[in-house]
Backbone as CSV, one residue per row, in Angstrom:
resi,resn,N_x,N_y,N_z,CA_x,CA_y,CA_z,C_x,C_y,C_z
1,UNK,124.561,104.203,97.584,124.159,103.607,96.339,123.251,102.419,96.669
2,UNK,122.165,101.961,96.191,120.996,101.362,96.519,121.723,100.032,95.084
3,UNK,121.556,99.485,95.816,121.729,97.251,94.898,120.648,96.248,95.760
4,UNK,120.643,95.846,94.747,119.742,94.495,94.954,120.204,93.081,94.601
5,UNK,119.969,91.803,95.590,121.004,90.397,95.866,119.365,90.157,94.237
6,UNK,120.741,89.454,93.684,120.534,88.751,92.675,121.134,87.374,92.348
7,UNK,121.265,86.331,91.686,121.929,85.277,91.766,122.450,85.495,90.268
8,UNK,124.382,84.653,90.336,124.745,84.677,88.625,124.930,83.425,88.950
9,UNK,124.462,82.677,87.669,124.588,81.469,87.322,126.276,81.661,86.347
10,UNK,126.602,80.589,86.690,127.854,80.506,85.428,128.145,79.219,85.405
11,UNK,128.004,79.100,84.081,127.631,77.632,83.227,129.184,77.760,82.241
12,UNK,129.904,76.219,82.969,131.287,76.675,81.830,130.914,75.012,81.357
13,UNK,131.100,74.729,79.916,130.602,73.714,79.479,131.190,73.659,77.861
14,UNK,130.740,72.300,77.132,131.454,72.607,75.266,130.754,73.313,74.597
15,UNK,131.653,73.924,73.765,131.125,74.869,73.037,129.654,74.555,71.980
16,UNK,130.336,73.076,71.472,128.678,72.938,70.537,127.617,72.542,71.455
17,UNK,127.423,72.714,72.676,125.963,72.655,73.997,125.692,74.205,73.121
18,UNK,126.542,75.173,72.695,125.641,76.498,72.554,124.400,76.847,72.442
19,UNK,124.047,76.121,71.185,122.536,76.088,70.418,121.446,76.038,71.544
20,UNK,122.246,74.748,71.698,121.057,74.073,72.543,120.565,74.900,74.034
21,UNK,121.730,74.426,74.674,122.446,75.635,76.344,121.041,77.084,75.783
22,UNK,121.215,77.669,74.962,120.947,78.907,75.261,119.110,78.565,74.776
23,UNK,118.648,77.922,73.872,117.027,77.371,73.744,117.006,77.277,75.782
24,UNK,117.380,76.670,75.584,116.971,76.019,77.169,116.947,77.665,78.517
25,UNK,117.559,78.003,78.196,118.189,79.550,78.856,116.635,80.446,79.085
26,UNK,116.423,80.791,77.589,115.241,81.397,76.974,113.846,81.005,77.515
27,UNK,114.244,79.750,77.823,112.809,78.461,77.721,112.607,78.584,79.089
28,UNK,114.221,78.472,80.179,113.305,78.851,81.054,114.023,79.730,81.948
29,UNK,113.604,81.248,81.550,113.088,82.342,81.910,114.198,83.367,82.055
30,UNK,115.699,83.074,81.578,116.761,83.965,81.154,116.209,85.146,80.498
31,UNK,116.537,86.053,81.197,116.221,87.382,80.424,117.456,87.771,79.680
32,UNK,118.408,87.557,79.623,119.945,87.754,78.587,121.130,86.828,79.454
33,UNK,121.752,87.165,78.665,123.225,86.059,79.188,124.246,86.627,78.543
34,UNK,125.619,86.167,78.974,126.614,86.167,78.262,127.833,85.368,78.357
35,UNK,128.270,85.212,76.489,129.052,84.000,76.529,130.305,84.018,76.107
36,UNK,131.302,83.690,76.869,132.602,83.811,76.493,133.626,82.930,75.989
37,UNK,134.435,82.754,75.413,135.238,81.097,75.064,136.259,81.487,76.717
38,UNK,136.280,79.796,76.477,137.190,79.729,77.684,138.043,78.521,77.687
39,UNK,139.079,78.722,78.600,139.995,77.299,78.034,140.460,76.717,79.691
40,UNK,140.884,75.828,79.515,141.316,75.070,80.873,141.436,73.905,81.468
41,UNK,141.528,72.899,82.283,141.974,71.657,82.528,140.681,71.237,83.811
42,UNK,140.099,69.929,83.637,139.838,69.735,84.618,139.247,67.900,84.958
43,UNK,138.709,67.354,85.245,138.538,66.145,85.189,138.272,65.272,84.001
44,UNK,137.600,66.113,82.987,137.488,65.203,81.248,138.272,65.603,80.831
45,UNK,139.720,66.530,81.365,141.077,66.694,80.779,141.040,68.159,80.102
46,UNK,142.238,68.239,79.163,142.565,69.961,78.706,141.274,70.587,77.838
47,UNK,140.578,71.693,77.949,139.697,72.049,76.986,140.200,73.381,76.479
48,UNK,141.240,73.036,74.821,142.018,74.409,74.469,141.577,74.739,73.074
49,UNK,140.401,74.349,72.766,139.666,75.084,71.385,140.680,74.869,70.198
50,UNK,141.790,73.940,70.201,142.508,73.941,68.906,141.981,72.797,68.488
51,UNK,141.065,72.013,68.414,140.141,71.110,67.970,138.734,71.819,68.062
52,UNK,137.663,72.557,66.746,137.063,73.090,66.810,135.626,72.597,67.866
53,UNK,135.790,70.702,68.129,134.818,70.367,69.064,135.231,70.605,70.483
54,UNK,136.657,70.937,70.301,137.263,70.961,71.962,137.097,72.347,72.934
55,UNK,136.568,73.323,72.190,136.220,74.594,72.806,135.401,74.476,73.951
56,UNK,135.554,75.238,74.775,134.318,75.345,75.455,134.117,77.123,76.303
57,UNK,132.689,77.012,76.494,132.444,78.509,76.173,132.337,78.494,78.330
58,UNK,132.005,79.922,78.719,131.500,80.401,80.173,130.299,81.131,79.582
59,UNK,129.130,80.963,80.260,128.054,81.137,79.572,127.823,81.918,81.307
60,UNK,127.220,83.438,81.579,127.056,84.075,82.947,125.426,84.295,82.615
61,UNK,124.946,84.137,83.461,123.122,84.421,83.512,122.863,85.014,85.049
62,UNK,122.204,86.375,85.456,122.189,87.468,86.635,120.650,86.736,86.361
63,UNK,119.896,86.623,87.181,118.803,86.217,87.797,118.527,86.167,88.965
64,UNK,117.078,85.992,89.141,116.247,85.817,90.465,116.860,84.276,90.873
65,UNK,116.655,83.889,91.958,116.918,82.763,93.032,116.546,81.305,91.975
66,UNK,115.149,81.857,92.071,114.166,80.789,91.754,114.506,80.550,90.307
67,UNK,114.668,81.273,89.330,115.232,80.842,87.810,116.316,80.503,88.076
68,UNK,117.424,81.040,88.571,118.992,80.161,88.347,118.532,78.632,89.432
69,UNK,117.776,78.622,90.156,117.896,76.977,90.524,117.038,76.079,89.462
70,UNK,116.118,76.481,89.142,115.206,76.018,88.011,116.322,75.349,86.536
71,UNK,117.193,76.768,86.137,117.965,76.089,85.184,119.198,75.675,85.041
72,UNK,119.308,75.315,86.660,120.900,74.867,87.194,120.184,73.172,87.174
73,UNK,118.850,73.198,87.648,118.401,72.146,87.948,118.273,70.820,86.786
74,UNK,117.676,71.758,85.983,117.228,71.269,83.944,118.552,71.165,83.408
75,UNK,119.618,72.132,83.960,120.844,71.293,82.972,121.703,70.423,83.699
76,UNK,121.789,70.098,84.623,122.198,68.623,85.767,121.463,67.867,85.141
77,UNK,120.249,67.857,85.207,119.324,66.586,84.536,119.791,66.070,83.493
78,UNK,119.669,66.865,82.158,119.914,66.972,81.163,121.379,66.468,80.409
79,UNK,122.342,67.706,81.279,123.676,67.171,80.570,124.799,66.603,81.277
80,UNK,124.804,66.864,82.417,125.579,66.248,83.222,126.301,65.153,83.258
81,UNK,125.467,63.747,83.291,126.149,62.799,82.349,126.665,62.341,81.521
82,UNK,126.547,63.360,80.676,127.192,62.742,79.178,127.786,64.532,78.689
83,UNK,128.420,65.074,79.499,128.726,66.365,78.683,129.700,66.637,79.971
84,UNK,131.090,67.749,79.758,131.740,67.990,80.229,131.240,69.502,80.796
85,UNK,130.493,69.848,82.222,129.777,70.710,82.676,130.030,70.978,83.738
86,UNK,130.372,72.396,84.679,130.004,72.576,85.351,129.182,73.889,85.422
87,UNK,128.275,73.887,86.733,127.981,75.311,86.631,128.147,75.822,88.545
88,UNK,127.970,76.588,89.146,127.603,77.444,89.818,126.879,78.487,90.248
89,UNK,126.602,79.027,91.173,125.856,79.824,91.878,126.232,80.565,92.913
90,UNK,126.550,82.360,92.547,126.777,82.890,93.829,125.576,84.132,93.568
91,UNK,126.123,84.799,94.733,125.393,86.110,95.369,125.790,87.324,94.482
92,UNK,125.006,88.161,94.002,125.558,89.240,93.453,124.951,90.455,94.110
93,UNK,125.340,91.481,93.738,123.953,92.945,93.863,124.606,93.904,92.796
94,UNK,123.186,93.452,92.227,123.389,94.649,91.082,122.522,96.058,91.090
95,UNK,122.804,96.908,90.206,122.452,98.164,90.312,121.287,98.181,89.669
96,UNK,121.179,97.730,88.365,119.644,98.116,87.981,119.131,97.036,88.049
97,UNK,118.286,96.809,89.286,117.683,95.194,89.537,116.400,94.982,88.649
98,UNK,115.831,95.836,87.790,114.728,95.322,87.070,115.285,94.851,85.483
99,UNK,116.581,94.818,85.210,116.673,94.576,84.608,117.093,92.506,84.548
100,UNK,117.258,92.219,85.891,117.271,90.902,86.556,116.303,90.109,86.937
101,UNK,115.003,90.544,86.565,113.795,89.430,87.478,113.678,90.000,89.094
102,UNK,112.363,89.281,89.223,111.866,90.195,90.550,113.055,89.966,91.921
């Protein structure tokens, strides 16, 4: 079976970043994504969506190298300081690689 190394970004962050999170996605150079609610504990404390601002979503983006550092890069800048964020970066291989960027 023939795969190709791709990079997934995964952006776990609050839920109302959505709007915004995904303009920015689009803007620079996300070809689709997907977003899930998610709940859990971690240094700005419990995030369990029973306060409708307290949600927070896992947002996954399959891309080329060069776009997931580009918009790993723009949302460190951006929200990092003042927003409860993390994201990551691993290795993937997916099967239909044109549907991922070159």
């Amino acid at each position: 079976m023939h795969t190709e190394r791709r990079k997934l970004l995964t952006i776990v962050t609050e839920a109302p970043l959505e709007q915004n999170l995904l303009k920015d996605l689009e803007r620079l150079g996300a070809g689709g994504y997907t977003i899930t609610d998610a709940r859990g504990k971690g240094s700005r404390g419990v995030r369990n969506a029973q306060w409708e601002h307290s949600g927070t979503i896992r947002v996954e983006v399959v891309c080329d190298a060069a776009t997931a550092d580009a918009i790993a890069a723009h949302l460190k800048d951006r929200y990092y300081d003042d927003y409860a964020m993390i994201l990551f970066i691993s290795d993937v291989d997916v099967l239909r690689p044109a549907k991922f960027g070159a």
